[in-house]
VOLUM-322677 format. One record per residue (C-alpha): residue in three letters; residue number from 1; y, z negated, x negated. Coordinates in pm, 1 decimal. Layout:
BEGIN
r;k;v;w;u
ALA;NUM;Y;Z;X
...
//
This chain:
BEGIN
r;k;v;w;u
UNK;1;-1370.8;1638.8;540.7
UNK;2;-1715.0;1518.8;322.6
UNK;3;-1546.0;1664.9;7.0
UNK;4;-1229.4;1444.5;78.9
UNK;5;-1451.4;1123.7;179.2
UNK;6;-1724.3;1194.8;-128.3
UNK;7;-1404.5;1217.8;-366.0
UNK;8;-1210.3;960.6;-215.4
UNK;9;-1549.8;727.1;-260.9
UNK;10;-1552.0;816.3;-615.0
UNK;11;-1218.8;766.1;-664.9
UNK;12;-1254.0;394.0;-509.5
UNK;13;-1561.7;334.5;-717.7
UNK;14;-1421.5;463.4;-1048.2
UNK;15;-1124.4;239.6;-1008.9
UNK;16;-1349.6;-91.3;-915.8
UNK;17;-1551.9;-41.1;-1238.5
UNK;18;-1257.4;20.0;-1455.3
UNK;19;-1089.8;-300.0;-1279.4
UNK;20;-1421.2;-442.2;-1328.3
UNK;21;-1365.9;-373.4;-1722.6
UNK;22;-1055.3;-438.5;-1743.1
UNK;23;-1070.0;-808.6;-1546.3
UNK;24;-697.2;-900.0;-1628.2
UNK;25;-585.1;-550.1;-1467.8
UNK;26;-794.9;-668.1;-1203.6
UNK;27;-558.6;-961.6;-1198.2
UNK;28;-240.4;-838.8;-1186.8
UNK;29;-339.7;-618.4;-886.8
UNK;30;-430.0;-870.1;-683.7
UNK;31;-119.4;-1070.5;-731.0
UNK;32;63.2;-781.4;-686.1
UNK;33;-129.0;-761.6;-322.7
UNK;34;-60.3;-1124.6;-306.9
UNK;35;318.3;-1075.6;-373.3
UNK;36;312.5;-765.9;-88.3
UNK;37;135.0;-1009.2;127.2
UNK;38;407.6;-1248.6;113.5
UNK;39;698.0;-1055.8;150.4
UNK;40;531.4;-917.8;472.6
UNK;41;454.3;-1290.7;565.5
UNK;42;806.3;-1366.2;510.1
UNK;43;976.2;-1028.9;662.4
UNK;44;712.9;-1145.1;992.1
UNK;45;840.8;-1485.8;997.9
UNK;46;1203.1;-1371.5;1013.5
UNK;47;1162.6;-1160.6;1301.9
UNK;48;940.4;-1402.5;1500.8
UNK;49;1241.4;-1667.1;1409.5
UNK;50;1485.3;-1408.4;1525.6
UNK;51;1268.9;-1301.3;1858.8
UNK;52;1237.8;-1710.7;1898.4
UNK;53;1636.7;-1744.8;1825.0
UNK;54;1674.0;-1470.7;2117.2
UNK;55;1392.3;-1608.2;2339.1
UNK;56;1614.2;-1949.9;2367.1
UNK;57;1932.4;-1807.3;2439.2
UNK;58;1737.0;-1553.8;2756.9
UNK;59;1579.3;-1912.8;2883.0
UNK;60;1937.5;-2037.5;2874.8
UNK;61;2107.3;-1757.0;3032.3
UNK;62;1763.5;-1786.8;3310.0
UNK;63;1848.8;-2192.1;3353.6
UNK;64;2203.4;-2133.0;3419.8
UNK;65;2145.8;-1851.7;3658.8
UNK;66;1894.7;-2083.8;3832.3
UNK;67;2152.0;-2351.9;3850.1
UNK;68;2407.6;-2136.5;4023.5
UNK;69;2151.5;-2017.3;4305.5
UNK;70;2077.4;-2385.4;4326.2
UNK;71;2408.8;-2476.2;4388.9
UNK;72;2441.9;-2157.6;4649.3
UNK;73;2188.8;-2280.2;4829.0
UNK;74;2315.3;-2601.8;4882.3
UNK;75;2657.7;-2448.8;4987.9
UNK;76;2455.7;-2181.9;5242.9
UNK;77;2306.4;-2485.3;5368.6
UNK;78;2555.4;-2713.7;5398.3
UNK;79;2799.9;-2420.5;5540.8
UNK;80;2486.7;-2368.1;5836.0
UNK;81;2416.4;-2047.6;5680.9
UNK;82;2046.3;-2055.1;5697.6
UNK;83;1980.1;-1631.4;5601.4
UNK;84;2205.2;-1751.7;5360.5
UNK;85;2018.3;-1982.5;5175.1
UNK;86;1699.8;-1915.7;5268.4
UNK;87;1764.0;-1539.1;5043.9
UNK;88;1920.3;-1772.8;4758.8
UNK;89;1604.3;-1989.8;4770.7
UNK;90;1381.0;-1675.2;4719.2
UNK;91;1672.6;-1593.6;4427.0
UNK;92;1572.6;-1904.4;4245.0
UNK;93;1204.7;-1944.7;4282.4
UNK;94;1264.6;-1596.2;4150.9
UNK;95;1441.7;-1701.0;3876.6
UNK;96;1217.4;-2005.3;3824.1
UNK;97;902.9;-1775.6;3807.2
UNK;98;1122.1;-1563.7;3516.1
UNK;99;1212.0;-1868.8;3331.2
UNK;100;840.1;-2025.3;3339.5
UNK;101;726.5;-1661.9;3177.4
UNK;102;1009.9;-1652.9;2922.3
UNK;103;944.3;-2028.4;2821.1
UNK;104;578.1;-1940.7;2772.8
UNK;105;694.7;-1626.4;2566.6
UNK;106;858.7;-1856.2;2393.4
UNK;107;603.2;-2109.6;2294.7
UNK;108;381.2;-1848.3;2172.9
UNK;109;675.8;-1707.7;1935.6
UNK;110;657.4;-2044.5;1810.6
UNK;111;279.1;-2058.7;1769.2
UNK;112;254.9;-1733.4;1589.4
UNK;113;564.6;-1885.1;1362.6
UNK;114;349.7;-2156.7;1261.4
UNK;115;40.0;-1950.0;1250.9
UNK;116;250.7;-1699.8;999.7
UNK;117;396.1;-2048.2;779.7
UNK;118;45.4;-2140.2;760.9
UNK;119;-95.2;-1819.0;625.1
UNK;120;225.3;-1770.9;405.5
UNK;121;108.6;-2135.0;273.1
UNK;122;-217.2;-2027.3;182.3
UNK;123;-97.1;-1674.4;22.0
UNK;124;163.3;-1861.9;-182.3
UNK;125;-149.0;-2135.2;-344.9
UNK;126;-368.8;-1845.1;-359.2
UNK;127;-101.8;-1621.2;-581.5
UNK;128;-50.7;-1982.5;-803.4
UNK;129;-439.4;-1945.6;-815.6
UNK;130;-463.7;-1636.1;-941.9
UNK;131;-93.3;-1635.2;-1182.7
UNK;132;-276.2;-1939.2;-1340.4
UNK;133;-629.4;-1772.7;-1394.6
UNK;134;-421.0;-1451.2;-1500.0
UNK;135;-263.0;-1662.0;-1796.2
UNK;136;-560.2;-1788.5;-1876.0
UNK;137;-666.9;-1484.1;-1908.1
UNK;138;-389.9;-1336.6;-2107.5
UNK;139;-427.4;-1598.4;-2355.3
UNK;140;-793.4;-1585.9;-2372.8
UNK;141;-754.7;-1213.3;-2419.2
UNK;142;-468.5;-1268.1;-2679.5
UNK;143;-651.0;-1526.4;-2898.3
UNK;144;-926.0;-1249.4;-2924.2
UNK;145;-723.3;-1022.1;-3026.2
UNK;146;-521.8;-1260.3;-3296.8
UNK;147;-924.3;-1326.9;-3426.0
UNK;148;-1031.7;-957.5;-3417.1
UNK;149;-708.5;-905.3;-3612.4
UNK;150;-789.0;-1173.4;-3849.6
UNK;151;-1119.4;-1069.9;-3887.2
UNK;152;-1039.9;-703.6;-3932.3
UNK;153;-806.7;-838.5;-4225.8
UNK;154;-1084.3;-1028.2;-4380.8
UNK;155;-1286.3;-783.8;-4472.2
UNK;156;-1034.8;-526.3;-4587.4
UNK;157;-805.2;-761.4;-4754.7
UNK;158;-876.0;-779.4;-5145.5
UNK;159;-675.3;-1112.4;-5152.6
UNK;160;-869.2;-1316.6;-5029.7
UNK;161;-1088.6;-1612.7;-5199.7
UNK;162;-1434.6;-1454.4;-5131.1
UNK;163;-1287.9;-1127.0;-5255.2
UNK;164;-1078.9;-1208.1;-5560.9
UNK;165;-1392.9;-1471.8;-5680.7
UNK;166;-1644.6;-1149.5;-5654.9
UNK;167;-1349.4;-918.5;-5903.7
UNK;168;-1334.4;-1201.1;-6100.8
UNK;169;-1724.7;-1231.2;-6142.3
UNK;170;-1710.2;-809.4;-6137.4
UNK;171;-1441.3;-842.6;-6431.3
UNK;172;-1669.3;-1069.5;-6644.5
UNK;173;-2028.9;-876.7;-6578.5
UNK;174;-1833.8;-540.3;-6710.0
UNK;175;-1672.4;-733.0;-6968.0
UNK;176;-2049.7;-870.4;-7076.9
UNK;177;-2206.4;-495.5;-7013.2
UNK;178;-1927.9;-308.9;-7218.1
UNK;179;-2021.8;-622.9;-7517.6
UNK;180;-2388.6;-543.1;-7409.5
UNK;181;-2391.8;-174.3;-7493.3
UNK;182;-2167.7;-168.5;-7777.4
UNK;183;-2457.8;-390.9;-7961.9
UNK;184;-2674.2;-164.5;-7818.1
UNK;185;-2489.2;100.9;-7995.5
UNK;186;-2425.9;-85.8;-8315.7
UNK;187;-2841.9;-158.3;-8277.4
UNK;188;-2867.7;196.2;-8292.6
UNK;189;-2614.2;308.7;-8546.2
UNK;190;-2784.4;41.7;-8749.0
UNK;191;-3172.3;193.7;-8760.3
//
């Protein structure tokens, strides 16, 4: 297994320094861990909602169960039938006892649903954080490229003032060399 860790280390590390290079790569992988981050967020939220949804509809059921072993043990009661109700008493406190646990089940679905709209909250700033940084960055990086471009141009580009000045002024020096030499010549011819 040290092979697999050492290589899996190197791995990791090679791809932090070329995120670390490459900052705007770095960028786009954390909002794509933000966007993961939200859909799970979201997918949790659904099924605590749902669990919630179902929650309600057991304490319900529980409350209308307990108020049919209420009214049973009024009828044992009033009918003299004391095994009767005393069994439908220890029904309902039964039944009470569930419905206490399955409301408290409930209120912590509904904690952990606000916990999870809280967090989704934060992801959700956090990704508007980074998209905005990320176009910074994209337009940072694409000015320097429009300037390296431009730059680039400027110094191989014949046409342009500084250039076309300098064959204007090379023109007129080999112009005034070629006159220079041919009275050189003539000077010569001449003796």
């Amino acid at each position: 297994m040290g092979l697999f860790d050492d290589l899996s280390r190197f791995l990791e590390n090679r791809l932090e320094e070329f995120l670390r290079n490459n900052p705007h790569l770095e960028l786009e992988a954390l909002l794509e861990q933000l966007r993961q981050q939200e859909e799970d967020t979201l997918r949790l939220i659904a099924d605590l909602q749902l669990q919630e949804k179902r929650s309600q509809e057991e304490i319900l059921s529980t409350a209308q169960e307990i108020q049919r072993w209420h009214i049973r043990v009024q009828k044992a009661q009033n009918a003299g039938r004391q095994d009767l109700a005393a069994a439908a008493q220890q029904r309902e406190a039964a039944l009470l006892r569930e419905g206490n646990q399955r409301w408290g089940h409930m209120q912590g679905l509904k904690e952990r649903i606000n916990q999870s709209q809280e967090l989704l909250r934060k992801i959700q700033v956090r990704r508007q954080e980074v998209q905005a940084k990320a176009a910074e960055a994209q337009t940072a990086r694409a000015k320097a490229q429009t300037q390296q471009r431009l730059e680039t141009n400027g110094w191989s580009n014949p046409t342009n003032s500084y250039s076309s000045g300098f064959d204007d002024l090379e023109e007129k020096f080999r112009r005034w060399e070629t006159e220079d030499e041919l009275e050189q010549m003539k000077r010569n011819l001449g003796k």
